[in-house]
C-alpha positions as CSV (number, residue, x, y, z in Angstrom):
1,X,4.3,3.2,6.8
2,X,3.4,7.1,6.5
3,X,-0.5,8.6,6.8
4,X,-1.8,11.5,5.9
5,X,-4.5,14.4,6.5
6,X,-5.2,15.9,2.8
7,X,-8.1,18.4,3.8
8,X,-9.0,21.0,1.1
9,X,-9.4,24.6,2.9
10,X,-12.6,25.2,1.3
11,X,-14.3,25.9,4.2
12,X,-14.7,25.0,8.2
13,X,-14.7,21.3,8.5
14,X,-17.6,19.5,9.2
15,X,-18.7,16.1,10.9
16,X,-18.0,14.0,7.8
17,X,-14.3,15.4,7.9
18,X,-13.4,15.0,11.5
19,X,-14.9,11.0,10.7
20,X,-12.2,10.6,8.2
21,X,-9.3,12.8,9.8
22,X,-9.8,10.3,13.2
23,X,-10.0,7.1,10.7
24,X,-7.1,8.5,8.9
25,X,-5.4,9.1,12.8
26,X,-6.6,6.1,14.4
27,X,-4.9,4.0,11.9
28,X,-1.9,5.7,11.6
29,X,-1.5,5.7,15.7
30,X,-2.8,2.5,15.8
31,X,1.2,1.2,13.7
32,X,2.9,3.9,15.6
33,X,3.7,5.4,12.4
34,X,3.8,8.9,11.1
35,X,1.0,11.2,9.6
36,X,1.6,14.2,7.6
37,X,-0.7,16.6,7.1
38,X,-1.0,18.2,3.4
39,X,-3.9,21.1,2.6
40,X,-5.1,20.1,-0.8
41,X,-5.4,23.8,-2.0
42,X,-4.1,23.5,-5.5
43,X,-7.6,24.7,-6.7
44,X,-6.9,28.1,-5.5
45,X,-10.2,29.8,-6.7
46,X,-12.2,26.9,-4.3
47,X,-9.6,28.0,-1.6
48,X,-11.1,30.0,1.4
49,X,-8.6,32.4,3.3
50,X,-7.7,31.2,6.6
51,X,-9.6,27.8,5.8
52,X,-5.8,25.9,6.7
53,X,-5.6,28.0,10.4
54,X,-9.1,26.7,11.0
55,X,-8.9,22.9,9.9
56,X,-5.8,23.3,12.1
57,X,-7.1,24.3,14.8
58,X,-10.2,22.1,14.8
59,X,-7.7,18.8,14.0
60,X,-6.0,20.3,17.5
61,X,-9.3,20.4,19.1
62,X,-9.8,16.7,18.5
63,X,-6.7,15.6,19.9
64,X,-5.7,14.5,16.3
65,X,-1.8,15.0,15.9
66,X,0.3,15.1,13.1
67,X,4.1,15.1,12.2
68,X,6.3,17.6,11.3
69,X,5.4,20.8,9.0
70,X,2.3,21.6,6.8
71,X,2.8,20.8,3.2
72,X,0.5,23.0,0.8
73,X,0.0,21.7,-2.6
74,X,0.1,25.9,-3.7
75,X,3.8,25.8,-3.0
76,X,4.9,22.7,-5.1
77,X,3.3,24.2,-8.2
78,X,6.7,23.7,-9.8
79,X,7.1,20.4,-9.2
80,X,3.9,19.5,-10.5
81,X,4.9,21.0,-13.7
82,X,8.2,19.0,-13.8
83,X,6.2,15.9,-13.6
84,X,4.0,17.0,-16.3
85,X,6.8,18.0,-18.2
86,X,7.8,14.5,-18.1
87,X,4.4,12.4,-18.8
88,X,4.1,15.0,-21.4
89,X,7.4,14.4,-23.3
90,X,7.9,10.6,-23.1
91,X,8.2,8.6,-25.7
92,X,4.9,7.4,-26.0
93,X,3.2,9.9,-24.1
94,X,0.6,9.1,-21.7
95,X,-1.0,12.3,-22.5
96,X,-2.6,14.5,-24.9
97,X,-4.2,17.9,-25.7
98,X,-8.4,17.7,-25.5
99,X,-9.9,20.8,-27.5
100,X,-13.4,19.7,-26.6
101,X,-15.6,21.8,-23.9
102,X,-17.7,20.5,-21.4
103,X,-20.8,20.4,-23.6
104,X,-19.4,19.0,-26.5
105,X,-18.6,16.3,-23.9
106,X,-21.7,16.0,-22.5
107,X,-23.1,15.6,-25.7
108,X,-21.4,12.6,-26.6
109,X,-21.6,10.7,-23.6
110,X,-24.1,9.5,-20.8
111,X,-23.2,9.6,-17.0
112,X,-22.1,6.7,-15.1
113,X,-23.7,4.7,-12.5
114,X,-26.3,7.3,-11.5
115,X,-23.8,9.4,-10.4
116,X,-23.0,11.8,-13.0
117,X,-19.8,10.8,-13.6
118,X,-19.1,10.9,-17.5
119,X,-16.8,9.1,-19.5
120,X,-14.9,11.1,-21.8
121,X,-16.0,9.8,-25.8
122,X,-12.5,9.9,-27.1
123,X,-13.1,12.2,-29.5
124,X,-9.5,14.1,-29.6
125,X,-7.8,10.9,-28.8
126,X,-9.2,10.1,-32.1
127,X,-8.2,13.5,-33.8
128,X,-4.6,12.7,-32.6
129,X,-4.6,9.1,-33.8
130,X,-6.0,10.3,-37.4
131,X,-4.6,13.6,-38.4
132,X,-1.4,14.7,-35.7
133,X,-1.1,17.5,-37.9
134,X,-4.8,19.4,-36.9
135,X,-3.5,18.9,-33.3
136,X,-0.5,20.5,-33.9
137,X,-1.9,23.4,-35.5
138,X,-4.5,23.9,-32.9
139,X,-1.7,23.6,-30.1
140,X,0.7,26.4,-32.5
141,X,-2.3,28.7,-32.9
142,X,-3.2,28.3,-29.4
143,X,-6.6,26.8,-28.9
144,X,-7.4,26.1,-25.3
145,X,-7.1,22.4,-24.5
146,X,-6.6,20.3,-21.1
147,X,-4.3,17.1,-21.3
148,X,-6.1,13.9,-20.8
149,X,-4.3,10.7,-19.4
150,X,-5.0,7.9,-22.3
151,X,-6.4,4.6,-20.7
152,X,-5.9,1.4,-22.2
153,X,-9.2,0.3,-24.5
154,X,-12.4,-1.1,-22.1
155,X,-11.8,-5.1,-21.8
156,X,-7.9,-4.9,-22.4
157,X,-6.0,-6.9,-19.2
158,X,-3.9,-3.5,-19.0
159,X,-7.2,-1.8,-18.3
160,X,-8.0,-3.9,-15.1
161,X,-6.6,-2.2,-11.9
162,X,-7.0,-4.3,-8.7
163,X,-6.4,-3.8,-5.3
164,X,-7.6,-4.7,-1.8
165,X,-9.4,-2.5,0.4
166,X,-9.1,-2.6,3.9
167,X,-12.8,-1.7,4.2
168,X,-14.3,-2.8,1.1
169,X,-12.6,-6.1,0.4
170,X,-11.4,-6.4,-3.6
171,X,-11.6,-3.8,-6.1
172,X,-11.4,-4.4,-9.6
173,X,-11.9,-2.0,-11.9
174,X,-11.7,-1.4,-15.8
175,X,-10.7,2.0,-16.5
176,X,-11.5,1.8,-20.3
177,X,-14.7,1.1,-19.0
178,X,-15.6,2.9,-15.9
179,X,-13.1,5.9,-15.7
180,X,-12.0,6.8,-19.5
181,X,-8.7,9.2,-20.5
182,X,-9.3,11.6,-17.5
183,X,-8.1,15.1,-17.3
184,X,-4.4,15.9,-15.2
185,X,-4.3,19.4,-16.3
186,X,-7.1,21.6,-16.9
187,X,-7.7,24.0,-19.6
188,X,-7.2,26.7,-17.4
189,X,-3.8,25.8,-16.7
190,X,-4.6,24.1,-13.0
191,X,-3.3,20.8,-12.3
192,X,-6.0,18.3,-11.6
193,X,-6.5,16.6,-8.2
194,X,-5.8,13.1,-9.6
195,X,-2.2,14.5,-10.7
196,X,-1.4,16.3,-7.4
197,X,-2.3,13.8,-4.9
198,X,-1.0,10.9,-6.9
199,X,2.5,12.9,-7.0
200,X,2.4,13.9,-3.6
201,X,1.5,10.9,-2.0
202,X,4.3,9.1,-4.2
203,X,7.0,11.9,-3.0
204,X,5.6,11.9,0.4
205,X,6.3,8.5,0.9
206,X,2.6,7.9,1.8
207,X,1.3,4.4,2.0
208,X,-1.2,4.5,4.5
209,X,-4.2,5.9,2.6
210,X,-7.5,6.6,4.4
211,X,-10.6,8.3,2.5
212,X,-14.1,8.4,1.9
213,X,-15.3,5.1,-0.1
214,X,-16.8,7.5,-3.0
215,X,-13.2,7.5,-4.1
216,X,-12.4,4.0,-4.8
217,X,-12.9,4.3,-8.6
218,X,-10.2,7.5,-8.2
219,X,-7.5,4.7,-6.7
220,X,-8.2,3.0,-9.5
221,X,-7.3,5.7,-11.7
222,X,-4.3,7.2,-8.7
223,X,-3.1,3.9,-9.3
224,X,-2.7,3.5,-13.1
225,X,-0.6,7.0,-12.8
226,X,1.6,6.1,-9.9
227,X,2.7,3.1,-12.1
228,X,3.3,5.5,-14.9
229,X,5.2,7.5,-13.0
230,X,7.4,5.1,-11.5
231,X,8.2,4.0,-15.0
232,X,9.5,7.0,-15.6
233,X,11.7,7.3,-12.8
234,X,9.8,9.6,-10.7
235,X,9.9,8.9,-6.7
236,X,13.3,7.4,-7.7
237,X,14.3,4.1,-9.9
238,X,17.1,2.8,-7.0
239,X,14.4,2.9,-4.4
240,X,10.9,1.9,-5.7
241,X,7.7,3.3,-3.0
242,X,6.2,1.0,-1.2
243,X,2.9,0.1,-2.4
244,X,0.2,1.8,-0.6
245,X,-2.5,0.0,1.7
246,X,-6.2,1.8,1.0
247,X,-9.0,2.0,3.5
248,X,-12.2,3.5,1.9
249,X,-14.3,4.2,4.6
250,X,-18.3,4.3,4.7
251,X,-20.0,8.1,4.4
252,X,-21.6,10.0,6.8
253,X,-24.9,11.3,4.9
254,X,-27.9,13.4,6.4
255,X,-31.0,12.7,7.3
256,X,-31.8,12.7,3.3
257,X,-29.2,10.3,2.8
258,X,-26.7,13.0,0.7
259,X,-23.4,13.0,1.4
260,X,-22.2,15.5,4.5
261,X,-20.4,18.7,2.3
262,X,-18.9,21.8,3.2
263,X,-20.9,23.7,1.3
264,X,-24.2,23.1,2.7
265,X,-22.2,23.8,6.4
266,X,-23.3,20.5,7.2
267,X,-22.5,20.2,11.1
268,X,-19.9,23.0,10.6
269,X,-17.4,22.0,13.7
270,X,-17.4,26.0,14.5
271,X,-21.2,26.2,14.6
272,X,-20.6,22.8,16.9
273,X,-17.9,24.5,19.2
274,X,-19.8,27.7,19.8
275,X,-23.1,25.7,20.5
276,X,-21.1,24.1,23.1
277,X,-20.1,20.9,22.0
278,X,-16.8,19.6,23.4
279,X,-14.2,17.2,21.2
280,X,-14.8,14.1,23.2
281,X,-18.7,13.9,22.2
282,X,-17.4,14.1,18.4
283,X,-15.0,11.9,18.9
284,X,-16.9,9.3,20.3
285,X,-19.8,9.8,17.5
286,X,-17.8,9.3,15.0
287,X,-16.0,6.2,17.0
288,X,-19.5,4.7,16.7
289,X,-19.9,5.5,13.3
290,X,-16.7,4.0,12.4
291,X,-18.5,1.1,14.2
292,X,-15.7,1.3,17.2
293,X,-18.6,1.1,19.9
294,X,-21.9,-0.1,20.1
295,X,-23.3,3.1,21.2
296,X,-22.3,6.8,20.7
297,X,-20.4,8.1,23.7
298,X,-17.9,11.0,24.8
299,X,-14.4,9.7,24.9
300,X,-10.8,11.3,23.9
301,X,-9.0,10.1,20.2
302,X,-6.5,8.3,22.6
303,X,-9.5,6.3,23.8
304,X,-10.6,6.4,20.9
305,X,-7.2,4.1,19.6
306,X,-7.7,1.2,22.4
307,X,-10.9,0.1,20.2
308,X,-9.8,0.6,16.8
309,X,-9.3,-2.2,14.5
310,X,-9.9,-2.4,10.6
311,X,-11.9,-5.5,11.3
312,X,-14.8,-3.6,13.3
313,X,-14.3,-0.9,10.8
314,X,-15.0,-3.6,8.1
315,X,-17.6,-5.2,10.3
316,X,-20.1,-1.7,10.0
317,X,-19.1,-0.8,6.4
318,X,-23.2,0.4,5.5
319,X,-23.2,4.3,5.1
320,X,-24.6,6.3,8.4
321,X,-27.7,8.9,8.4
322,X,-26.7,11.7,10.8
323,X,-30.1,12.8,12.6
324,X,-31.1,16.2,11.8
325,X,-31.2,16.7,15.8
326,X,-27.6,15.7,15.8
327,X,-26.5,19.1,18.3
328,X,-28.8,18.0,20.7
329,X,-27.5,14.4,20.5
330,X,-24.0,15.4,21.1
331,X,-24.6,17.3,24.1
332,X,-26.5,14.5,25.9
333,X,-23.3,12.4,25.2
């Protein structure tokens, strides 16, 4: 079994990522089995310089180890286009060109779930199926397109994806349904995050996966692609990856109940550090969170490792306000 970090260096991190790089240690550790670290910085224009030196440093500060060298996502830009070379050019392809823009798409669809997730209408899928040769004139002349990952229709058996979660019990979902043909490569030319981090954790060897739980309906989707691309011999057809064990873990919101984010600076660990907070007190507040201890208090990630289990993790699996006096919380610890 391998783990990973997969930060993105868009900024210092913040409480809700030290929560998830400890969950993603802890359980790692806890097998005696490696974790990589990867920065996620294939969106380069969300990349802030220096961001990797700092997450770094601050994963150091926590006493949270990893093995061997940094892998950036910005350097394996040409294996990433290999593999979509390849979806691209079987024989039936799992892909095709989407002409529409964002409004036209949020014209023809409604979000998802609250949540403002939208499910792509279909509309070039249906261009393809009907007249190949407007999409072939478009892609000749030039007309700026993503590529879309067809999804078997909503209700067909191929479009259920289940797995277990080590949190969150068993997933089902229909990807017809609740994810639609979702974009790999962007308009733009950028390779989507469901593409990279699918590859990557294929190649990596990864199977120890440990994120936040607003990314189950992603493994669904991670999932569907992984499968596509071991059909097509990626990873390697004489030794199949082992299939990975998930852990979607709980969030850690603020006192409004939204979702910790860098870009609010959201208990920024920097603002923390120079305010005087030391690495045991977040440690041990995000051990309680995890629902490790019964109360918040300072200890080291090693101690940190003698409580962990995926069955207290399972056992506090409700989302966590973080007080808006948090500072002063963590110094008293």
């Amino acid at each position: 079994m391998t783990g990973r970090f997969a930060p993105t260096p868009s900024g210092r991190m913040h409480m809700g990522n030290a929560y998830a790089m400890l969950a993603a240690w802890l359980s790692a550790r806890a097998r005696h089995e490696l974790i990589l670290l990867r920065i996620e910085d294939i969106d380069a224009p969300r990349a802030v310089p220096d961001a990797d030196r700092w997450i770094m440093d601050d994963l150091t500060w926590l006493g949270l180890d990893w093995d061997g060298e940094p892998v950036y996502q910005s350097q394996r830009l040409g294996l990433y286009e290999e593999v979509f070379r390849l979806l691209r050019d079987a024989d039936p392809s799992p892909l095709y060109p989407c002409f529409c823009s964002r409004a036209e798409i949020r014209a023809a669809s409604a979000p998802q779930e609250g949540d403002r997730f939208i499910i792509y209408p279909g509309t070039c899928r249906r261009l393809l199926a009907h007249d190949p040769h407007e999409v072939r004139r478009r892609l000749d002349a030039g007309v700026r397109h993503s590529w879309r990952f067809a999804v078997p229709p909503a209700g067909a058996p191929q479009s259920q994806i289940l797995f277990e979660d080590r949190v969150f019990g068993a997933q089902n979902f229909d990807l017809g349904a609740e994810l639609g043909d979702v974009v790999l490569r962007r308009s733009d030319g950028l390779f989507s995050y469901q593409l990279v981090v699918t590859v990557d954790d294929l190649l990596m060897g990864v199977t120890d996966i440990v994120r936040g739980r607003d990314l189950l309906r992603s493994t669904a989707l991670q999932i569907a692609v992984r499968e596509q691309l071991l059909a097509l011999g990626v990873g390697g057809a004489d030794s199949p990856a082992a299939v990975p064990e998930y852990a979607h873990l709980p969030l850690l919101d603020n006192a409004a109940g939204v979702r910790l984010a860098k870009r609010t600076r959201s208990l920024d660990l920097g603002i923390l550090r120079a305010q005087g907070v030391k690495p045991q007190q977040v440690v041990g507040y995000c051990a309680w969170a995890l629902g490790l201890v019964p109360q918040p208090c300072a200890m080291s990630a090693g101690e940190a490792l003698s409580a962990f289990s995926w069955q207290r993790v399972r056992a506090h699996a409700a989302d966590v306000r973080v007080p808006d006096d948090l500072l002063a919380r963590l110094l008293r610890l």
